[in-house]
SEPA-960846 format. One line per 5 residues: their letters; for each residue x, y, z of N, C-alpha, C, CB. Coordinates in Angstrom, 2 decimals, decimal comma. Glycine has a CB too. Layout:
# residues N
A = X:Y:Z:X:Y:Z:X:Y:Z:X:Y:Z  ...
***
This chain:
# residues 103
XXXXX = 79,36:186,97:-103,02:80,69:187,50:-103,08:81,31:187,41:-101,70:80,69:188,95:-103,60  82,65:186,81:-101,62:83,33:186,66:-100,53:84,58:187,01:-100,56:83,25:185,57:-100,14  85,85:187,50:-99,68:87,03:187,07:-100,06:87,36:185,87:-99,69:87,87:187,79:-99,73  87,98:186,12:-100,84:89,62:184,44:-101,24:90,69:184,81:-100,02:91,09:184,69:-103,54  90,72:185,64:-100,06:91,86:186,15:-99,18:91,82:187,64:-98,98:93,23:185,78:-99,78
XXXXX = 93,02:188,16:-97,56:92,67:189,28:-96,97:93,99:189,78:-96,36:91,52:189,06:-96,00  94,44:190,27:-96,91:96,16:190,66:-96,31:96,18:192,11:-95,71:97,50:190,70:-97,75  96,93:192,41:-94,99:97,36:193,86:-94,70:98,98:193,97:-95,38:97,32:194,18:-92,82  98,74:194,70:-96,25:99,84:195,24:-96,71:100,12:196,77:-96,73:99,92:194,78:-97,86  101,61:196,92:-96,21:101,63:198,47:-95,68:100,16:199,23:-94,55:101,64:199,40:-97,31
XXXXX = 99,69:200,32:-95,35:98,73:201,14:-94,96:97,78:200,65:-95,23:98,72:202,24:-95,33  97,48:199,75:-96,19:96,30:199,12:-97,04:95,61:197,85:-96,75:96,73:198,90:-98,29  94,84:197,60:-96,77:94,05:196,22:-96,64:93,76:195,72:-98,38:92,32:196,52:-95,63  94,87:194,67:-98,22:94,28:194,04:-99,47:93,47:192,86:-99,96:95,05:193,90:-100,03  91,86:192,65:-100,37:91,06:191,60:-100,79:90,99:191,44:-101,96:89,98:191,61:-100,44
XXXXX = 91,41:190,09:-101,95:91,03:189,05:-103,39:89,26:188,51:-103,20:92,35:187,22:-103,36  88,74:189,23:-104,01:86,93:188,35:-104,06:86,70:186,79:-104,53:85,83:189,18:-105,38  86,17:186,08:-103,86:85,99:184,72:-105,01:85,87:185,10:-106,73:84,33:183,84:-104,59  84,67:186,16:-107,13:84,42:186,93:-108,15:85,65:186,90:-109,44:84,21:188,31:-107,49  86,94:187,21:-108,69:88,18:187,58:-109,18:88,58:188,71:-109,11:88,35:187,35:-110,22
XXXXX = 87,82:189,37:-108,31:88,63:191,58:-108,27:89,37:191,17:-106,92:86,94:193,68:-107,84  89,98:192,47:-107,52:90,96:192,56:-106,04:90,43:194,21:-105,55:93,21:192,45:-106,45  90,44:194,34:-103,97:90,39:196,01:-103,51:91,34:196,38:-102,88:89,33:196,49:-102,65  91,87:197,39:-102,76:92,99:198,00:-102,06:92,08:198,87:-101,30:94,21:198,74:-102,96  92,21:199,33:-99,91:91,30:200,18:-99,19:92,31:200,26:-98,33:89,84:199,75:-98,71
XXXXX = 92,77:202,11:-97,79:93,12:202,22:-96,63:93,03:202,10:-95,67:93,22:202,60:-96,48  93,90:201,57:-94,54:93,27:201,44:-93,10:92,83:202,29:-92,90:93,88:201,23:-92,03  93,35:203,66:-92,50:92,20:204,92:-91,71:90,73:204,91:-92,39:92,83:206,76:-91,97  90,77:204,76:-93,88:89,24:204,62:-94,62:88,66:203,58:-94,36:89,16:204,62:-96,06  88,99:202,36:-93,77:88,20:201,15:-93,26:88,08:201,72:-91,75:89,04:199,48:-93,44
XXXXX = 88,93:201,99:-91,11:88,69:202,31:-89,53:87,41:203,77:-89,52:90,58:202,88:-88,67  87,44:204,47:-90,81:86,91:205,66:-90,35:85,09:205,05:-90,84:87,78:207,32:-91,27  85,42:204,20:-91,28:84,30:203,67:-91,93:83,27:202,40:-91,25:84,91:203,22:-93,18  83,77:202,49:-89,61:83,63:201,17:-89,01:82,02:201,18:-88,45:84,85:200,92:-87,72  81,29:200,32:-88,91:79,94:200,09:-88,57:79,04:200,16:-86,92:79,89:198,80:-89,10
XXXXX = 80,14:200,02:-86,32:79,15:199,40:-84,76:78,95:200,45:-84,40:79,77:198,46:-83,39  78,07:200,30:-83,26:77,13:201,23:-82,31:78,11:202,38:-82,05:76,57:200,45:-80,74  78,91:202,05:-81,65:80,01:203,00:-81,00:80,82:204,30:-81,76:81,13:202,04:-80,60  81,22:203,59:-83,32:81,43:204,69:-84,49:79,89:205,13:-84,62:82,17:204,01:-86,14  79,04:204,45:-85,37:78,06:205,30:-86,04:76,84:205,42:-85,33:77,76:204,84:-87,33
XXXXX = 77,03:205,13:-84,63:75,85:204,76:-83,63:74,50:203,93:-83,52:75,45:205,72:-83,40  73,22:203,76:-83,06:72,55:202,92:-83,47:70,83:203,73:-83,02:73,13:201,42:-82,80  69,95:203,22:-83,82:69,28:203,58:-83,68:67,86:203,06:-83,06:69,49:203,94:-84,43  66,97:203,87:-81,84:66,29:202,95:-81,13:65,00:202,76:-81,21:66,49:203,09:-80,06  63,71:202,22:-80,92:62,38:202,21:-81,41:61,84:203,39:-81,75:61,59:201,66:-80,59
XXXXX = 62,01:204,14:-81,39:61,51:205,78:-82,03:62,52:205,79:-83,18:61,78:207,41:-80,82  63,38:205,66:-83,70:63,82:206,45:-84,77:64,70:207,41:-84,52:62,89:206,99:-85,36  65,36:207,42:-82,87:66,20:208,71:-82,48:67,72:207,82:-82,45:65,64:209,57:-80,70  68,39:208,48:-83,62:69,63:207,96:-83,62:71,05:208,69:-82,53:69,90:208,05:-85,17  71,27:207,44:-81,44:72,18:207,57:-80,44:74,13:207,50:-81,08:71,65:206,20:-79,33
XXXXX = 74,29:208,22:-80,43:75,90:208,32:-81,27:76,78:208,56:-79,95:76,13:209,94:-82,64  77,42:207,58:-79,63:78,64:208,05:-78,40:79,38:209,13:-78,37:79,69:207,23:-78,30  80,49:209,42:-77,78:81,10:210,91:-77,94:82,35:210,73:-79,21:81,89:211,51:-76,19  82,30:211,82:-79,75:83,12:211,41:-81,39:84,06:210,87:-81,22:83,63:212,45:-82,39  84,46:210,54:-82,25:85,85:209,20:-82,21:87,09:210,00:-82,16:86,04:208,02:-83,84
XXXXX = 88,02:210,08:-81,23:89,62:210,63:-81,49:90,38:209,45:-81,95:90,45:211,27:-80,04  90,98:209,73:-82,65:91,81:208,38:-83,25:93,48:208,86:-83,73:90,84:207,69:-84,87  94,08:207,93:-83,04:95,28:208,13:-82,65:96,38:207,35:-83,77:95,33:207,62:-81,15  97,62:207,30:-83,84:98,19:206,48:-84,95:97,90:204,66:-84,82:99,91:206,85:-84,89  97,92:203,93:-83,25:97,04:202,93:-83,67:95,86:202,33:-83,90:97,20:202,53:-83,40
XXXXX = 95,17:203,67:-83,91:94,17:203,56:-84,46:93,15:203,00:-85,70:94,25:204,19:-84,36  94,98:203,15:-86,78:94,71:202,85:-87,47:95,76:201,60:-88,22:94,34:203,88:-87,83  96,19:201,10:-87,51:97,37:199,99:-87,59:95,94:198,49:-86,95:99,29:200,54:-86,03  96,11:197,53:-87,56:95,61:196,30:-87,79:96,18:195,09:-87,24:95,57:196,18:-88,98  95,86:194,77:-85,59:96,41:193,54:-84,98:96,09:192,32:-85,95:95,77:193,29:-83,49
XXXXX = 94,55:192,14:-86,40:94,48:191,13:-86,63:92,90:191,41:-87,60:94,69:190,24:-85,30  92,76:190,44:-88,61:91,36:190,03:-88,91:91,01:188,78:-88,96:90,97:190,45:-89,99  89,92:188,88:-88,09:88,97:187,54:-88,26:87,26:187,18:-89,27:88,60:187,36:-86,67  87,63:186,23:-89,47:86,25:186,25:-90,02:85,01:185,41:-89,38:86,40:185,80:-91,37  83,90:186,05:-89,27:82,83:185,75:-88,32:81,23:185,22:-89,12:82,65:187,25:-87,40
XXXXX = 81,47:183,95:-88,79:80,72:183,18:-89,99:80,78:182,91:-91,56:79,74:183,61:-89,97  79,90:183,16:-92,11:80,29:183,25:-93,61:80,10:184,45:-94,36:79,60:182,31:-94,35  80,04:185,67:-93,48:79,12:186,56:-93,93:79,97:188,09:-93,58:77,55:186,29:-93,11  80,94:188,18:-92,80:81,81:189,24:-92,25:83,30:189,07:-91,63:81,07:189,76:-91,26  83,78:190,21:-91,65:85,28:190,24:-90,63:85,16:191,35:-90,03:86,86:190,26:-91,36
XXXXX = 85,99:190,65:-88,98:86,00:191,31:-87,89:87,80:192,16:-87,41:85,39:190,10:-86,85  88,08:193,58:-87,96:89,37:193,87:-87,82:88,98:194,32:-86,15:90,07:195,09:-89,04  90,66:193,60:-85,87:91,06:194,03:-84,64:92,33:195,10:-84,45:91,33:192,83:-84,00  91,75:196,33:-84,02:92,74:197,40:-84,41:93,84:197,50:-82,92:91,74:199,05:-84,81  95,18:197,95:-83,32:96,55:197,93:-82,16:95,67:198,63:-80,93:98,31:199,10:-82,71
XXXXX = 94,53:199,75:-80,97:93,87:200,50:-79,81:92,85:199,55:-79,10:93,10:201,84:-80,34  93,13:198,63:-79,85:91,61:197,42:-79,04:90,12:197,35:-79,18:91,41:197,61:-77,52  90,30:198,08:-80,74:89,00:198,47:-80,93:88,04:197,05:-81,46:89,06:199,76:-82,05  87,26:196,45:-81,33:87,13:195,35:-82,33:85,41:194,95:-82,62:88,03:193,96:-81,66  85,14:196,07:-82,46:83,58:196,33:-82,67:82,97:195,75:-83,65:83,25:197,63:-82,87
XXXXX = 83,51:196,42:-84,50:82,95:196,38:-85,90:83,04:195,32:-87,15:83,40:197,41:-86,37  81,76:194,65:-87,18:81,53:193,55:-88,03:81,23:194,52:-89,61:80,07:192,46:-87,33  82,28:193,94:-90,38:82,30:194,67:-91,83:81,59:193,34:-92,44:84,09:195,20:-92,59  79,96:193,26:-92,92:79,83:192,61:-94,05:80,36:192,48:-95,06:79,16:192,74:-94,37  80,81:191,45:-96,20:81,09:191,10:-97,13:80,77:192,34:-98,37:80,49:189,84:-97,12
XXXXX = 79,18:192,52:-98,44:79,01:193,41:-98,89:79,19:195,04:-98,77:78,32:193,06:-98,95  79,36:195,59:-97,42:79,59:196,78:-96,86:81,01:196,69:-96,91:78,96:197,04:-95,52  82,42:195,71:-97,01:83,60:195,89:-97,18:83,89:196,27:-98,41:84,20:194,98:-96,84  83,12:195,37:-99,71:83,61:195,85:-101,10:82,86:197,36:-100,84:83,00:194,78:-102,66  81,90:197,78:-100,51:81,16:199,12:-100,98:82,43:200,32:-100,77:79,56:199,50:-99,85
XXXXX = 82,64:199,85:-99,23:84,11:200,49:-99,18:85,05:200,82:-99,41:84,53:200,45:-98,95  85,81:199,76:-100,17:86,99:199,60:-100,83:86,52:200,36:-102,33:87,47:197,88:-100,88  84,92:199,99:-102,81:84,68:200,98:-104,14:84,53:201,89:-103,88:83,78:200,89:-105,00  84,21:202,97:-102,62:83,83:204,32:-102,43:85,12:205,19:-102,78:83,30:204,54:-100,92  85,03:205,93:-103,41:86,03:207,12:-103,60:86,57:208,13:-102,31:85,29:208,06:-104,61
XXX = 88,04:207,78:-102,23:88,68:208,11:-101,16:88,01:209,65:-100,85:90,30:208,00:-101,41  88,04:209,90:-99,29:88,05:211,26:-98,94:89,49:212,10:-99,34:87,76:211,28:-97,37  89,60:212,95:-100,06:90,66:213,89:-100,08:91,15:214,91:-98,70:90,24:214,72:-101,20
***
């Protein structure tokens, strides 16, 4: 499963899958959801998971310069704050877009 395509529309990130679904996922829920060391932190030969100091996130925080895609396997959003850490697998983007919004 890959996307066909990948638009930002409005607040939303919208993907077409090869598959044929489409996801709608909010930016702040993709930004709050961002994988690298820095959001979730990472964990080191012991098993002691390191986490930087919590994320403040500001209104471009969650506004979307750009996405790239990085091999055949992820994208890479580049957020207006310069954030551009975070490699979203193919598979960890749909999980996203299916997870049920935070209220």
């Amino acid at each position: 499963m890959k996307p066909s395509d990948i638009q930002v529309i409005g607040d939303e990130l919208a993907i077409k899958w090869n598959d044929g679904g489409e996801s709608f996922v909010r930016l702040s829920k993709l930004r709050k959801a961002c994988p690298c060391a820095s959001c979730k932190g990472e964990v080191d030969v012991m098993g002691n998971l390191h986490i930087g100091a919590k994320q403040t996130y500001k209104l471009s925080s969650f506004q979307v310069r750009s996405i790239e895609f990085v091999g055949g396997y992820a994208v890479k959003p580049v957020w207006e704050d310069s954030h551009s850490s975070g490699l979203f697998a193919f598979d960890y983007l749909r999980a996203v877009a299916d997870s049920p919004d935070d209220k």
